[in-house]
PAZAPA-4460 file (N, C-alpha, C; in steps of 0.05 Angstrom, whole numbers, plus 32768, in hexadecimal, padded with zeros to 4 digits):
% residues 311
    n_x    n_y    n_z   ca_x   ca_y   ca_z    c_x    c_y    c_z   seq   type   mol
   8CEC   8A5C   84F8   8D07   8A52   84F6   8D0C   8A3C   850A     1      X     A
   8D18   8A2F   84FD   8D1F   8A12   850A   8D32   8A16   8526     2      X     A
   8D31   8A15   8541   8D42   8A12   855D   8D51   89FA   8559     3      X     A
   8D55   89F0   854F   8D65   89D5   8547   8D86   89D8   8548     4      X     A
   8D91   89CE   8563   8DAE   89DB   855A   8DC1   89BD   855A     5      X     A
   8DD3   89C0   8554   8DEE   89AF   8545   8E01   89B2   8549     6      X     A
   8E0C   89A8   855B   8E2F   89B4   8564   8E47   89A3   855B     7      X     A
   8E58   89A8   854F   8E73   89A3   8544   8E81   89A6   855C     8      X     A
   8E91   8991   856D   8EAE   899F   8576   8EC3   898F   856D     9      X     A
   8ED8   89A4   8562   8EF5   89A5   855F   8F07   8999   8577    10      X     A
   8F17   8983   857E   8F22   8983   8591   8F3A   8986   8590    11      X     A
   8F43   8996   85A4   8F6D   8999   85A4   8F71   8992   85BD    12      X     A
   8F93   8990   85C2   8F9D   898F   85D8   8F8C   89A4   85EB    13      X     A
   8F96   89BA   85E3   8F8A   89D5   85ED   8F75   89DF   85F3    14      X     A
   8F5E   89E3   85E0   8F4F   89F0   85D1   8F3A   89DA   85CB    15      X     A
   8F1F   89E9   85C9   8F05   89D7   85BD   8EF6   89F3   85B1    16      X     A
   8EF7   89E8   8597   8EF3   8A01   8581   8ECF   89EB   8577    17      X     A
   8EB8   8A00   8580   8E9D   89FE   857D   8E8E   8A09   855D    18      X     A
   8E86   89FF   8554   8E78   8A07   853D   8E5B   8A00   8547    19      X     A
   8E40   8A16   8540   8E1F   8A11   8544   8E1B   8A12   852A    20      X     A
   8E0E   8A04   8523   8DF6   8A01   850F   8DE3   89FA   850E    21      X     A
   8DC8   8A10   8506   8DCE   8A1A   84EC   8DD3   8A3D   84F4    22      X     A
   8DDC   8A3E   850F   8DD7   8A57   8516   8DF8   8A6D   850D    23      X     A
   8E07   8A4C   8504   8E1E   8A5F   84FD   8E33   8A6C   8516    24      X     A
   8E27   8A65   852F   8E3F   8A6A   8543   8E52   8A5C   8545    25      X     A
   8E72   8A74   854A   8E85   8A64   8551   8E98   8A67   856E    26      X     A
   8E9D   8A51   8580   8EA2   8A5F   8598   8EBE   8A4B   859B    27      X     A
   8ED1   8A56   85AD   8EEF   8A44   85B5   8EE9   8A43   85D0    28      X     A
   8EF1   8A25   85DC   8EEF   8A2A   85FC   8F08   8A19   8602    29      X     A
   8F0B   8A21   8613   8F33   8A12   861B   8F31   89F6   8621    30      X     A
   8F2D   89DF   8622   8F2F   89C2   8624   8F3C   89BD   8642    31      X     A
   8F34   89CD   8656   8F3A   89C8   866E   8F1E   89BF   867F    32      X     A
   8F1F   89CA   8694   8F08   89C7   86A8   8EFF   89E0   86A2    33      X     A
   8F06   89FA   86AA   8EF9   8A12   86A4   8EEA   8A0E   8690    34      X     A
   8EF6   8A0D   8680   8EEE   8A12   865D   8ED1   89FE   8653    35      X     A
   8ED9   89E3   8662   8EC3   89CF   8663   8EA8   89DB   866C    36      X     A
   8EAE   89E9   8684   8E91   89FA   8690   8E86   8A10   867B    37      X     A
   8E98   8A1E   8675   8E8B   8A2E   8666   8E7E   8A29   8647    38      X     A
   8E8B   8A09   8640   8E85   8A00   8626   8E65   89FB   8632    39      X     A
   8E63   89EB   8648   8E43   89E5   8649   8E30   89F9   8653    40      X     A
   8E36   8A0F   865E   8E2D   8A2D   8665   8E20   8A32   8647    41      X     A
   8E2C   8A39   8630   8E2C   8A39   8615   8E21   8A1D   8613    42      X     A
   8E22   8A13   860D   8E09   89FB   8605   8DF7   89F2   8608    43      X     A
   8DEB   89FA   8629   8DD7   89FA   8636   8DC4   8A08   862A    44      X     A
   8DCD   8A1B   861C   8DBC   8A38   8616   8DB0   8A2F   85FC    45      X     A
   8DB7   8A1E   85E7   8DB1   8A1D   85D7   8DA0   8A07   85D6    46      X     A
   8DA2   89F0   85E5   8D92   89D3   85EE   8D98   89C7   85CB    47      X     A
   8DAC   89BE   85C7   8DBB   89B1   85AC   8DA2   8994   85A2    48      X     A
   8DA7   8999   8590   8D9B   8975   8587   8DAA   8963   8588    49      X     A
   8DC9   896B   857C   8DDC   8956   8579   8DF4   8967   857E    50      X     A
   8E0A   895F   8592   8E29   8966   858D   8E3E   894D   8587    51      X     A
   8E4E   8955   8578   8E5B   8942   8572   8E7C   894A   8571    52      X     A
   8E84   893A   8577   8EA0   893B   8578   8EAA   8927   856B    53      X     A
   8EC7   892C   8561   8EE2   891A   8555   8EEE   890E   855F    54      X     A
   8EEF   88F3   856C   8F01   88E3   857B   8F21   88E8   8572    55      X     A
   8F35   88F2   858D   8F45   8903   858B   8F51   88EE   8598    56      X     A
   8F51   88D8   859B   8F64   88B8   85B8   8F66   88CC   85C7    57      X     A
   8F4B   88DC   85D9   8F4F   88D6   85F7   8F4B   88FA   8600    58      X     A
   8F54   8910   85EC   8F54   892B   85F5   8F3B   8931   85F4    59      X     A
   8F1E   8926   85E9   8EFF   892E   85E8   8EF6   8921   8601    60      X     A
   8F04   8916   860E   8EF7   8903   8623   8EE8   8912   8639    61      X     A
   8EFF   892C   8649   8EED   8939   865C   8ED0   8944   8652    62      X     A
   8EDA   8950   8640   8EBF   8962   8638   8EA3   894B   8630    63      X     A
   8EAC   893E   8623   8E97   892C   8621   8E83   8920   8637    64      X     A
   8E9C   8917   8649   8E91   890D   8662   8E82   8920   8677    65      X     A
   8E90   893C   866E   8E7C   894F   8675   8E5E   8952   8669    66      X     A
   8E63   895B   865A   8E44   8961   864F   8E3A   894F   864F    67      X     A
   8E37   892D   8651   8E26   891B   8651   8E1B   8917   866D    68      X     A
   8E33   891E   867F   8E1F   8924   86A4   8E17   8938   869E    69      X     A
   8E0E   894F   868A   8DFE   8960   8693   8DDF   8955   867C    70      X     A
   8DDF   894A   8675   8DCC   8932   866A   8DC6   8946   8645    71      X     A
   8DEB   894A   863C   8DE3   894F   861E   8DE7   8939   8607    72      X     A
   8DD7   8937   85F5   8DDA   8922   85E3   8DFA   8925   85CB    73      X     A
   8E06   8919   85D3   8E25   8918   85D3   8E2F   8900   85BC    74      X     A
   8E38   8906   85A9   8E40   88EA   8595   8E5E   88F0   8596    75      X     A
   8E78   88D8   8591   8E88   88D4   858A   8E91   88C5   8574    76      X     A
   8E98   88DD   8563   8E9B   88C9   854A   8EB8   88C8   8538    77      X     A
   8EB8   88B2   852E   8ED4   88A6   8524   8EDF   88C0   8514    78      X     A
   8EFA   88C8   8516   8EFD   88E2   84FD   8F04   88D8   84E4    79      X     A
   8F06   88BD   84E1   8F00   88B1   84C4   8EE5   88B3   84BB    80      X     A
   8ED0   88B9   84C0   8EB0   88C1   84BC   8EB8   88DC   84B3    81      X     A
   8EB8   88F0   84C7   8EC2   890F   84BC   8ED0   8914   84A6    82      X     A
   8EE4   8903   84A8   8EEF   8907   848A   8EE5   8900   8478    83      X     A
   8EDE   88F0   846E   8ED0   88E4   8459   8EB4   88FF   8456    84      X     A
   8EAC   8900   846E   8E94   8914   846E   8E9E   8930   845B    85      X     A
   8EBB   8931   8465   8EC2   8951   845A   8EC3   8951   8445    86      X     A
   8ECF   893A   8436   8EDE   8938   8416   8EC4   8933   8407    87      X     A
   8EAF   8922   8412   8E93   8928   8400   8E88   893B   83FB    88      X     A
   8E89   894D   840C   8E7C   8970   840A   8E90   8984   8409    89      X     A
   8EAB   8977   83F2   8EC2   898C   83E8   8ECE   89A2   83FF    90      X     A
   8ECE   8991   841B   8ED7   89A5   842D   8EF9   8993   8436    91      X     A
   8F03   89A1   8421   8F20   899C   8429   8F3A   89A9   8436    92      X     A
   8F34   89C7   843A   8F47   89D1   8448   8F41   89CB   846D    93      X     A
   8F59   89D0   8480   8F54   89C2   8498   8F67   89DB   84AA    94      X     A
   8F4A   89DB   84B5   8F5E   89F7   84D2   8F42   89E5   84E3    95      X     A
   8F48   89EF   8502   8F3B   89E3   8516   8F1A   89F0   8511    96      X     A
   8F17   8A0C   8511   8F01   8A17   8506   8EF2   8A06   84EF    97      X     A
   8EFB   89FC   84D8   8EF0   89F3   84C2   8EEB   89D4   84D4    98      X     A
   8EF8   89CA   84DC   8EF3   89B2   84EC   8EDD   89AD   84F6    99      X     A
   8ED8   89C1   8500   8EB9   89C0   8519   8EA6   89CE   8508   100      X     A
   8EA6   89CE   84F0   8E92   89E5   84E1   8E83   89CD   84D0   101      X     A
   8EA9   89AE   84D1   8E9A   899B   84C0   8E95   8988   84CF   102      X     A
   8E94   8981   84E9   8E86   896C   84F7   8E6C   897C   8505   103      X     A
   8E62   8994   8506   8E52   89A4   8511   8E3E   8993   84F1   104      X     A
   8E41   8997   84D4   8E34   8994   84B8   8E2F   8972   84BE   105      X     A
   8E40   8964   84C5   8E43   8943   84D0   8E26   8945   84E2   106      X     A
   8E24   8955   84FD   8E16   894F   8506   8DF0   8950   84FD   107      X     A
   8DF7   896A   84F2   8DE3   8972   84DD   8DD5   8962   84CE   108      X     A
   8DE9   895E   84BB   8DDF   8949   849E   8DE0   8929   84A4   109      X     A
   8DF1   891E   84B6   8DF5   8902   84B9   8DDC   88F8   84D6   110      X     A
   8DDC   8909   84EE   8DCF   8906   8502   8DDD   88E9   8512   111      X     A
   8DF0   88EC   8512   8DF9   88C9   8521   8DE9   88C4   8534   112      X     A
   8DE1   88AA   8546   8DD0   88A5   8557   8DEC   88AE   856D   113      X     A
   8DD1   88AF   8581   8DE5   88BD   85A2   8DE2   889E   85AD   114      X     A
   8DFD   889A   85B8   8DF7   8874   85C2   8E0F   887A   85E0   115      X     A
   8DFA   8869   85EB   8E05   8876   8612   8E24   8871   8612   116      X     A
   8E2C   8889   861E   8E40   888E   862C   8E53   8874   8636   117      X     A
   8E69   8864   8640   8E74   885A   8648   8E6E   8860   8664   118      X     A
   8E6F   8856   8680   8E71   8860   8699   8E8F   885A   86A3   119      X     A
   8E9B   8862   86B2   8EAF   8866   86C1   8EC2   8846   86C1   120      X     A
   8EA6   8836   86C6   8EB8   881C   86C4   8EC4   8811   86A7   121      X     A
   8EB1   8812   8696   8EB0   880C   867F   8EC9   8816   8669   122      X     A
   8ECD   8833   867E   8EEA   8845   866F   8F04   883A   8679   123      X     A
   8F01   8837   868C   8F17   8821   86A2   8F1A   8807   868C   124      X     A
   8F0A   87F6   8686   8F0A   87DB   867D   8F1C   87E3   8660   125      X     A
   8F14   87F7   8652   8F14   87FF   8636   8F3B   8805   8640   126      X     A
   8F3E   8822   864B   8F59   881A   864C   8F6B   880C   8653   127      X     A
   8F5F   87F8   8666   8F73   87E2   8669   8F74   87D2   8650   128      X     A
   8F5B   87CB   8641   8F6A   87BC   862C   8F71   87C3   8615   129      X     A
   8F78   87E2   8616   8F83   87F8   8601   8F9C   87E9   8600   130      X     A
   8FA9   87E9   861A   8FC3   87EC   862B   8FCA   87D2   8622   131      X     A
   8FBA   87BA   8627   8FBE   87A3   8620   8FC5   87A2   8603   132      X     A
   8FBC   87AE   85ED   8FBF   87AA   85CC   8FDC   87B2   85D0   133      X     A
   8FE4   87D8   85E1   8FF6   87D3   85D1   9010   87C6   85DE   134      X     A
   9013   87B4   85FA   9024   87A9   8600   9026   8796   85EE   135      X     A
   9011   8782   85E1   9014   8767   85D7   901F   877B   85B4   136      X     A
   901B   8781   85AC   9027   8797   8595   9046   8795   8599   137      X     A
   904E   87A9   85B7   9067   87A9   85BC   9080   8791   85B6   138      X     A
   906D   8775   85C5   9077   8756   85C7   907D   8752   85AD   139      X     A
   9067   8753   8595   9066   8749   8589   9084   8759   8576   140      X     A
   9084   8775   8578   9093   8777   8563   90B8   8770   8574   141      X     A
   90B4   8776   858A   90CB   876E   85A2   90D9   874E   858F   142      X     A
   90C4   873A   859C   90CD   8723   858C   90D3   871F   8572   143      X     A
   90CB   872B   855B   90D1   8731   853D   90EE   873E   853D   144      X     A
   90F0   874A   8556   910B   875F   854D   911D   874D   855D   145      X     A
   911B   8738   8571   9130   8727   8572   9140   8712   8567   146      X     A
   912D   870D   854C   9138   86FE   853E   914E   8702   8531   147      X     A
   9150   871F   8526   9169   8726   8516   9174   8741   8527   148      X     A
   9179   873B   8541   9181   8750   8551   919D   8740   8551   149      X     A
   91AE   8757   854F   91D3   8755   8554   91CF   8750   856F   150      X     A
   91E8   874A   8570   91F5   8737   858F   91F0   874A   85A8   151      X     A
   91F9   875E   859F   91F8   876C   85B4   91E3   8777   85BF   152      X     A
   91CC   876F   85B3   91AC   877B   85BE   9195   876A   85C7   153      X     A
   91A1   874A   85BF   9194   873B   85C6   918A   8736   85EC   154      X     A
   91A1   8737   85F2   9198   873E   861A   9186   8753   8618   155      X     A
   918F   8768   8607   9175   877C   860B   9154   877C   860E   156      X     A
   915E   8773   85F3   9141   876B   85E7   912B   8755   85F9   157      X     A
   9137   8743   85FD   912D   872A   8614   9127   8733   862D   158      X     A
   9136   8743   8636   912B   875B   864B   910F   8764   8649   159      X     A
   9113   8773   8634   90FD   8783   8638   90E2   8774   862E   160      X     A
   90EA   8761   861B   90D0   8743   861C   90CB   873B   8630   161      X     A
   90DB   8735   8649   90D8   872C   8662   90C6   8742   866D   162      X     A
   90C7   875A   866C   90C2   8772   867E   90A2   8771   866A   163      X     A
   909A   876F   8654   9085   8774   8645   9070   875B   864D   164      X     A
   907B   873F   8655   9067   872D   8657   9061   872E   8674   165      X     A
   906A   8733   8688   9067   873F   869C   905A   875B   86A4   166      X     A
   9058   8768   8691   903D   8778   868F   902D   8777   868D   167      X     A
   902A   8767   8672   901B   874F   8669   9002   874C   8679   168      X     A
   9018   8738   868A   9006   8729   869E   8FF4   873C   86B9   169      X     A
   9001   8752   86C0   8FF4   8760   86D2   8FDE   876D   86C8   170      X     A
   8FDF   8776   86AB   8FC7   877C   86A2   8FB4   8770   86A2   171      X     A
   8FBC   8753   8692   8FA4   873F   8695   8F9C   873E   86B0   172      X     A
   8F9F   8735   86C1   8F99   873E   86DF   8F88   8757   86DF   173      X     A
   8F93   876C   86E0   8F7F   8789   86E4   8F68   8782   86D6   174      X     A
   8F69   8778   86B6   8F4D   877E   86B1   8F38   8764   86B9   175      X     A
   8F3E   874B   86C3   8F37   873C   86D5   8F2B   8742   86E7   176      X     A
   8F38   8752   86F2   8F2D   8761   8716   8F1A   8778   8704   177      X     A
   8F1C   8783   86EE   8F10   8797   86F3   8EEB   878E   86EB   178      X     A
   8EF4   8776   86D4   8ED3   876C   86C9   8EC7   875B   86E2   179      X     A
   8ED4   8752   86F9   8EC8   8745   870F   8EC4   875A   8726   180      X     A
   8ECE   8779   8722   8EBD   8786   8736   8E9A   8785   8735   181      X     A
   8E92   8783   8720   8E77   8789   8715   8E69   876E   870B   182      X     A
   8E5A   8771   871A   8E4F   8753   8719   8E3A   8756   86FC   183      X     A
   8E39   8764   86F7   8E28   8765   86D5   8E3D   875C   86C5   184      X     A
   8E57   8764   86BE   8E6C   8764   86AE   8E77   8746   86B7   185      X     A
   8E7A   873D   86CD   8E7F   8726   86D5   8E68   8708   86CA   186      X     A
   8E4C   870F   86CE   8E3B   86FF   86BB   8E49   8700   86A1   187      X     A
   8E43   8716   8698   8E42   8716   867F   8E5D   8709   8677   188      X     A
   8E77   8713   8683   8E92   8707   8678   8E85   86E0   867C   189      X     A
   8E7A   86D1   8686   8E79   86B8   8691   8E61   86AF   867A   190      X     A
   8E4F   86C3   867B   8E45   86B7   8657   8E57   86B9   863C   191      X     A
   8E6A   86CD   8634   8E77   86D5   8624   8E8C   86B6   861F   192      X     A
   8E9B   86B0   863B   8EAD   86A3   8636   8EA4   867C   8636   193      X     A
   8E87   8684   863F   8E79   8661   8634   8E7C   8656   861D   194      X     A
   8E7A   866E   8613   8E86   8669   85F4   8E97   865B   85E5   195      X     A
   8E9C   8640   85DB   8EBD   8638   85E1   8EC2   8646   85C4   196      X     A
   8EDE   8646   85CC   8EE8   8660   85BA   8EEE   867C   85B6   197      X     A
   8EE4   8683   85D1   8EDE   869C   85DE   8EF7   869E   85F7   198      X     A
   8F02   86AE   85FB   8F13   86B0   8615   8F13   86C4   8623   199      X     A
   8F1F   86CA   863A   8F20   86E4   8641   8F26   86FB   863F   200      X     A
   8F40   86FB   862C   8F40   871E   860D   8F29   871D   85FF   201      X     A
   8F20   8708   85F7   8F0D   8714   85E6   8EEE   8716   85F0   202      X     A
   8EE8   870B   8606   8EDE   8717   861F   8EDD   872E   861E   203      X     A
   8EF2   8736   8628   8EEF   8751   8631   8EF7   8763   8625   204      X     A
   8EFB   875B   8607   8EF4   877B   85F4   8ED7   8774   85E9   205      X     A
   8ECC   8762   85E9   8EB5   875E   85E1   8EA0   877B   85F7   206      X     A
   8EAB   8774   8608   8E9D   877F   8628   8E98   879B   862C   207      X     A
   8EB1   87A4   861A   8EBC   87C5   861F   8EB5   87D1   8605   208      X     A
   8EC2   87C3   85F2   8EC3   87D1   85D8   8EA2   87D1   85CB   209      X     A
   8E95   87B6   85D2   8E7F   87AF   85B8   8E6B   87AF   85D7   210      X     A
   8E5C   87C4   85E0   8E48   87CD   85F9   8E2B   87C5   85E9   211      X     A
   8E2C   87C4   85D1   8E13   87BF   85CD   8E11   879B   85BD   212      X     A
   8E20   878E   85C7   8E19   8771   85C8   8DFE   876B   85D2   213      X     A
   8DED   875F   85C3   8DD7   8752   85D1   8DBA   876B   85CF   214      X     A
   8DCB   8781   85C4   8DB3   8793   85C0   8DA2   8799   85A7   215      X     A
   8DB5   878E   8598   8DAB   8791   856F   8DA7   8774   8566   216      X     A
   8DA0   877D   8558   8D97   8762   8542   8DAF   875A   8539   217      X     A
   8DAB   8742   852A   8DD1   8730   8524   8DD6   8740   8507   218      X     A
   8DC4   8755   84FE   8DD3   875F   84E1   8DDA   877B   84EC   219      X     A
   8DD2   8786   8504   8DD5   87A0   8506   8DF6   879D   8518   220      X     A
   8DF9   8787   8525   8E0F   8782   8536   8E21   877A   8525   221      X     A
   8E19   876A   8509   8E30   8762   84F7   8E3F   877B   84ED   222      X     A
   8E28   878A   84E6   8E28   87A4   84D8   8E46   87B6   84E7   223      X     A
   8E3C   87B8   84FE   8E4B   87CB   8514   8E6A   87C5   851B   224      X     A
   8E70   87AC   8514   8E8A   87A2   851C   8E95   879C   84FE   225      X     A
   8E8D   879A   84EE   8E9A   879A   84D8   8E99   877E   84C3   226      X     A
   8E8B   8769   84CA   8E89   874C   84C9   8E72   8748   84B1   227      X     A
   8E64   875B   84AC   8E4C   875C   849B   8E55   875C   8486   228      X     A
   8E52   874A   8468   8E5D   874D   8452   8E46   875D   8439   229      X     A
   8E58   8779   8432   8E4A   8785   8423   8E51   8791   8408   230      X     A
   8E38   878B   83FF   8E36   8792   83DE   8E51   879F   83CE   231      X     A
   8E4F   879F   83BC   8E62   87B2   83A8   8E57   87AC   838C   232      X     A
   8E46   87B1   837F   8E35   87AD   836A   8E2E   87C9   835C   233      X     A
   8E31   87C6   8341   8E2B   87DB   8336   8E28   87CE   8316   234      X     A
   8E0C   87E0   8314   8E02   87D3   82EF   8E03   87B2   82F9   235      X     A
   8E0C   87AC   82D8   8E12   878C   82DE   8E21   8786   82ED   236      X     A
   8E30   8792   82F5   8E4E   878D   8301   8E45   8778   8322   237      X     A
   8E52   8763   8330   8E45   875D   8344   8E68   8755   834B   238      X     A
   8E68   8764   8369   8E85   8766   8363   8E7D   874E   8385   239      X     A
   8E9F   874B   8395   8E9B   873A   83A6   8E92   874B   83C1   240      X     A
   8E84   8737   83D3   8E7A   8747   83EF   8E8D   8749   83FF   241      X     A
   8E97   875D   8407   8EB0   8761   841D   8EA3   8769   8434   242      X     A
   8EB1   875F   8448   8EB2   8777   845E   8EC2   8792   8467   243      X     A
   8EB9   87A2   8475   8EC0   87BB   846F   8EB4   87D1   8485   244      X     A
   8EC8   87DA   8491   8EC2   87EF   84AC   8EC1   87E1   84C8   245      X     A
   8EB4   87ED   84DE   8EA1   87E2   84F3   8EC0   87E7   8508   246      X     A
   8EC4   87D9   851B   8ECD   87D4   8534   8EE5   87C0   852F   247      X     A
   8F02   87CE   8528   8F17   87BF   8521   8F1D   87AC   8534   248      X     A
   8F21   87B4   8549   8F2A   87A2   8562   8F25   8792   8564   249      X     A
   8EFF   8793   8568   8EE4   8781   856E   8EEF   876B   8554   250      X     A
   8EEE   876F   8545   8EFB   8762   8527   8F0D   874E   8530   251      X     A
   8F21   875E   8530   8F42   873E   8537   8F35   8733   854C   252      X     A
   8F2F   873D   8564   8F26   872C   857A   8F0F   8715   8574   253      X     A
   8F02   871E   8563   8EEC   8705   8550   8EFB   86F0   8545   254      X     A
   8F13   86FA   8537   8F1D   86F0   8528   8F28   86D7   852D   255      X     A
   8F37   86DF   854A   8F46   86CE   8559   8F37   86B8   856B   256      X     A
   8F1E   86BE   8566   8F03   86AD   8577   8EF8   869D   855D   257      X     A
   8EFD   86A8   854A   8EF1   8692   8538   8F0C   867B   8529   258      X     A
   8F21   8682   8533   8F3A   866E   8530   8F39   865D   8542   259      X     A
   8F35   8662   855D   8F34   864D   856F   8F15   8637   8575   260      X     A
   8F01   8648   8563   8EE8   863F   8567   8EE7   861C   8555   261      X     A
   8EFD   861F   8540   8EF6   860A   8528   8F09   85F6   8530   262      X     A
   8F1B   860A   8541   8F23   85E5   854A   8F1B   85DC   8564   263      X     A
   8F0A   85E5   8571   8F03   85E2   858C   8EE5   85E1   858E   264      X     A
   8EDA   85F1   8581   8EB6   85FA   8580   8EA7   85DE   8573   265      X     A
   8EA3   85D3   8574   8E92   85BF   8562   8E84   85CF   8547   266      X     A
   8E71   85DA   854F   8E5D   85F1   8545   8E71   85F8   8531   267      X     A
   8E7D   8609   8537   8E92   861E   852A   8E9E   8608   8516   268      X     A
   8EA1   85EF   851D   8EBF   85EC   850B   8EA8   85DD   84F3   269      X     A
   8E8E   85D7   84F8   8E86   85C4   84E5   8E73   85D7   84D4   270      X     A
   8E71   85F6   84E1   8E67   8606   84C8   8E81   8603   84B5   271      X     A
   8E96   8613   84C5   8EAC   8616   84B3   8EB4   8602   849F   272      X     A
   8EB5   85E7   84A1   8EBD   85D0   8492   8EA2   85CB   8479   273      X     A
   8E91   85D7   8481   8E79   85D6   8471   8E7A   85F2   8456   274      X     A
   8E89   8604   8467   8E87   8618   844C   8EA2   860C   8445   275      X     A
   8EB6   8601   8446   8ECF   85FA   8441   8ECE   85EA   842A   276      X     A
   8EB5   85D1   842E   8EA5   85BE   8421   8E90   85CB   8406   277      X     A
   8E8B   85E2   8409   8E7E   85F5   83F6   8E8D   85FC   83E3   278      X     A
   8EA8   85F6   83DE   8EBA   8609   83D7   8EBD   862A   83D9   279      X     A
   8EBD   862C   83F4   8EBD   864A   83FA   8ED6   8655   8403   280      X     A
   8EE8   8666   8405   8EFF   8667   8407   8F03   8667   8423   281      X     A
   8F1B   8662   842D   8F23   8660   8448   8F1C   8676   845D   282      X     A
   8F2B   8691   844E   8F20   86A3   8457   8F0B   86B4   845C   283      X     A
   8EF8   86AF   8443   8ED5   86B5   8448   8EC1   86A5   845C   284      X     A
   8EDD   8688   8459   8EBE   867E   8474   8ECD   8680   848C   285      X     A
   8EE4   8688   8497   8EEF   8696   84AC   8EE4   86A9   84C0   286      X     A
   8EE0   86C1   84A5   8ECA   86DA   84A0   8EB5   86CF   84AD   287      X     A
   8EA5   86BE   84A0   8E82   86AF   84A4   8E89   86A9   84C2   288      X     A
   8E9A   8697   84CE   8EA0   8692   84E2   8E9A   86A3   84F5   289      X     A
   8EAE   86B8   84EE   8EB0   86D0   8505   8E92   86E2   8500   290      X     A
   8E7D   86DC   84EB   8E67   86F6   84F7   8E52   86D7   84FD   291      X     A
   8E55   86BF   84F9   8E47   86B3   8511   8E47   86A7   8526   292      X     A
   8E5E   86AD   852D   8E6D   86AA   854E   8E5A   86C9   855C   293      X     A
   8E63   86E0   854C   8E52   86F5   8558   8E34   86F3   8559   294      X     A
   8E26   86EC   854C   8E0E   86E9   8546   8E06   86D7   855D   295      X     A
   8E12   86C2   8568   8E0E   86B2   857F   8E15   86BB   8598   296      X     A
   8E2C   86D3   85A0   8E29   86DD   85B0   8E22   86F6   85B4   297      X     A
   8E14   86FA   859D   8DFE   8712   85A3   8DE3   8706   85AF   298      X     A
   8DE1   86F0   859D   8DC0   86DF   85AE   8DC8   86D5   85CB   299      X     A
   8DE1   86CF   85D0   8DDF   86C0   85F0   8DDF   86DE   85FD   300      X     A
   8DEA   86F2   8600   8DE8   8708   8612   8DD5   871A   860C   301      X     A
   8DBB   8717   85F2   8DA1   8721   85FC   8D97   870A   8606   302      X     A
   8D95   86F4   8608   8D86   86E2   8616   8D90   86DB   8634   303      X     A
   8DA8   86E5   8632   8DB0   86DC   864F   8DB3   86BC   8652   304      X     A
   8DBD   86AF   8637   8DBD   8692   8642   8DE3   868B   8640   305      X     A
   8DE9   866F   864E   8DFD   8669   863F   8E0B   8659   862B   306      X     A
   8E1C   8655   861F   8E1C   864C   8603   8E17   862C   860E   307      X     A
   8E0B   861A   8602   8E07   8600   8606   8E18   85F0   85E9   308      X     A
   8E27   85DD   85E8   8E2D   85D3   85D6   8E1D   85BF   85CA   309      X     A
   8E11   85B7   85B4   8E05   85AE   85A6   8E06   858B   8598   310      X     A
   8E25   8593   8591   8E38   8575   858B   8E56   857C   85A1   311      X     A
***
């Protein structure tokens, strides 16, 4: 009989509800510090192949961060994966138990790769520019709502625009100071932003969000962020290549790098005017733009060079 074990956890406020397979154990441990010890007391014992957990924004984080200092192979995965996982194998009713029974079958049947941990700084960088999305979010809908704001809310409103870009700005600052504590993150931000077209947001979600820049090949990195255009074909049928999934954020922040690249980039603007010249639509070579802007700064940060301009 196969020692091969598979762990599901369920995450709550409260509560971290355990599923084993294929051994069929089920255990609850409280989502505190106690409970954390005794989850890895209980997991130790079994020496797991794979545990996996449901990204919960932020309540899986201790435990995670636990068991990976005690050196267990630990995945976090999107709960848009799980679901889709459940509704393929007709598992549609939902209690926290059935939860962990179907990312415990996830870990089983799918095997996601284990890909390193974030370190302490890296989690720092990530929520500051969590914090950053959703102030500029805030602005954005702030200013939309002053347009047709009655009289009497307009002082308001401009207030608290005042009070939001001034946040703003101290953030940008924090995560400034925080990518120049570290002189690795500091290279690397100074190759990133040689780039013309490139700035310091998109810097530094490049930095935090997308850790494995410069480590994959330009189809496995297209692949991962969402930029890769794929099939939809069936029989004769040859339908159009879309893109589809990957790293939303990593995405607009491309997006916004490959807007400023075509009027600023040489490179950038004379691919773009070339598929424009193809008759290719605006928006597909936009698309093209943004997975070979990545493709180039995936090659400068495994090579460690910086971008040189060409024309």
């Amino acid at each position: 009989m196969s020692s091969e074990a598979y762990i599901g956890v369920d995450v709550s406020k409260d509560l971290l509800d355990v599923k084993v397979l294929p051994r069929k154990q089920a255990q609850q441990f409280s989502n505190d510090d106690p409970g954390i010890k005794k989850l890895i007391t209980f997991v130790k014992k079994l020496d797991p192949q794979l545990i996996v957990f449901e990204s919960t924004g932020g309540l899986e984080m201790l435990a995670v961060s636990s068991l990976i200092e005690n050196n267990m192979p630990v995945v976090v995965i999107n709960p848009r994966q799980i679901r889709d996982f459940a509704k393929a194998t007709g598992r549609l009713a939902k209690t926290d138990s059935i939860d962990a029974d179907t990312i415990a079958r996830f870990a089983r049947d799918i095997r996601p790769e284990v890909r390193p941990m974030k370190d302490e700084h890296a989690q720092l960088l990530s929520a500051l520019n969590a914090r950053r999305r959703q102030i500029v979010d805030m602005l954005v809908a702030e200013k939309n709502r002053l347009y047709s704001a009655p009289k009497p809310n307009i002082k308001n409103i401009q207030k608290h625009i005042q009070y939001l870009e001034r946040t703003l700005a101290d953030i940008n600052k924090d995560i400034n100071k925080t990518i120049k504590k570290s002189p690795t993150w500091r290279e690397n931000d100074r190759i990133l932003q040689s780039f013309k077209g490139v700035g310091p947001v998109v810097s530094a979600t490049l930095l935090c969000d997308l850790p494995e820049l410069g480590t994959l090949n330009r189809k496995k990195i297209a692949t991962l962020v969402g930029v890769a255009p794929l099939n939809c074909d069936s029989g004769r049928y040859r339908g159009k290549r879309r893109i589809k999934g990957g790293r939303a954020n990593v995405r607009r922040k491309l997006y916004m790098a490959a807007v400023a690249s075509i009027r600023h980039n040489p490179a950038i603007k004379d691919f773009y005017d070339k598929l424009i010249d193809a008759g290719k639509p605006p928006k597909l070579a936009l698309t093209a733009c943004m997975r070979k802007i990545l493709t180039i700064l995936n090659a400068m940060m495994k090579n460690r060079t910086y971008w040189i301009a060409t024309c």
